[in-house]
C-alpha positions as CSV (number, residue, x, y, z in Angstrom):
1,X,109.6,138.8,161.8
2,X,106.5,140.9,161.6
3,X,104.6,142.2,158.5
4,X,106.7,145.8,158.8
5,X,110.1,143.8,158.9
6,X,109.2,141.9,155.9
7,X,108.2,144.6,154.0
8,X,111.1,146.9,155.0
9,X,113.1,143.6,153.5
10,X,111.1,143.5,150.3
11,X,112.4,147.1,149.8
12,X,115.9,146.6,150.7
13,X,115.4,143.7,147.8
14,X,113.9,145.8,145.0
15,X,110.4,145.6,145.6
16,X,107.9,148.4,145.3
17,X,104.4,148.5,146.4
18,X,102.6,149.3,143.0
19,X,98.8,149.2,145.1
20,X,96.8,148.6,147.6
21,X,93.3,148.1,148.8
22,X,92.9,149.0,152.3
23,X,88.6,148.0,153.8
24,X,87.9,150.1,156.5
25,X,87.4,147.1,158.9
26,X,89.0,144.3,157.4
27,X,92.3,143.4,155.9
28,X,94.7,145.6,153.8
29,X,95.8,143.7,150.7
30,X,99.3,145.0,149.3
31,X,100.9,144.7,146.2
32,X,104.6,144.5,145.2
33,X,106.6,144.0,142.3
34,X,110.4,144.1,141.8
35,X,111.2,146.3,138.6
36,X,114.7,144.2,138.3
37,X,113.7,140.8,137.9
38,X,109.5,141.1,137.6
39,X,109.0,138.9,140.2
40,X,105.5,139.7,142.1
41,X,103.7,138.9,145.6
42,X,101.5,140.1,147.9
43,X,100.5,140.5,151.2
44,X,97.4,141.1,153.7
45,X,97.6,142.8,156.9
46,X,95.0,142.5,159.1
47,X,95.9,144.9,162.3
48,X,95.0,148.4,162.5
49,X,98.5,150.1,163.6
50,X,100.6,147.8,161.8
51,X,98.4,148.6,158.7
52,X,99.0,152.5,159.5
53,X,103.0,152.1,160.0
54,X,103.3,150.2,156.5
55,X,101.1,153.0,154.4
56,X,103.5,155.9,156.3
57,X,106.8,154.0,154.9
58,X,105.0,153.2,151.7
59,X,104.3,157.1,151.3
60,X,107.8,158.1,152.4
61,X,109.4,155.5,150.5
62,X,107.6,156.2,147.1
63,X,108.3,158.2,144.0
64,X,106.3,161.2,143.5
């Protein structure tokens, strides 16, 4: 399962990305935290499209 996937799962399980630091070079570092139970993690994403997918469905997925 790639980064997307997992992230598309951490959704589907209550999770919502409260940050992230993207470097212009280097690694993206996201942060999630499920409202329901408070349970946190984080991930870092290293390649450039995958890194561009995951902001998109982060923007369209989040509360404005």
């Amino acid at each position: 399962m790639n980064e997307f996937e997992k992230i598309k799962k951490m959704y589907d399980d209550g999770f919502r990305c409260i940050r992230y630091d993207d470097t212009k070079d280097g690694e993206m570092c996201i942060y999630f935290k499920n409202f329901d139970n408070e349970d946190s993690q984080a991930l870092k994403i290293k390649g450039f499209d995958e890194k561009m997918q995951i902001k998109n469905f982060i923007n369209q997925n989040s509360i404005r």
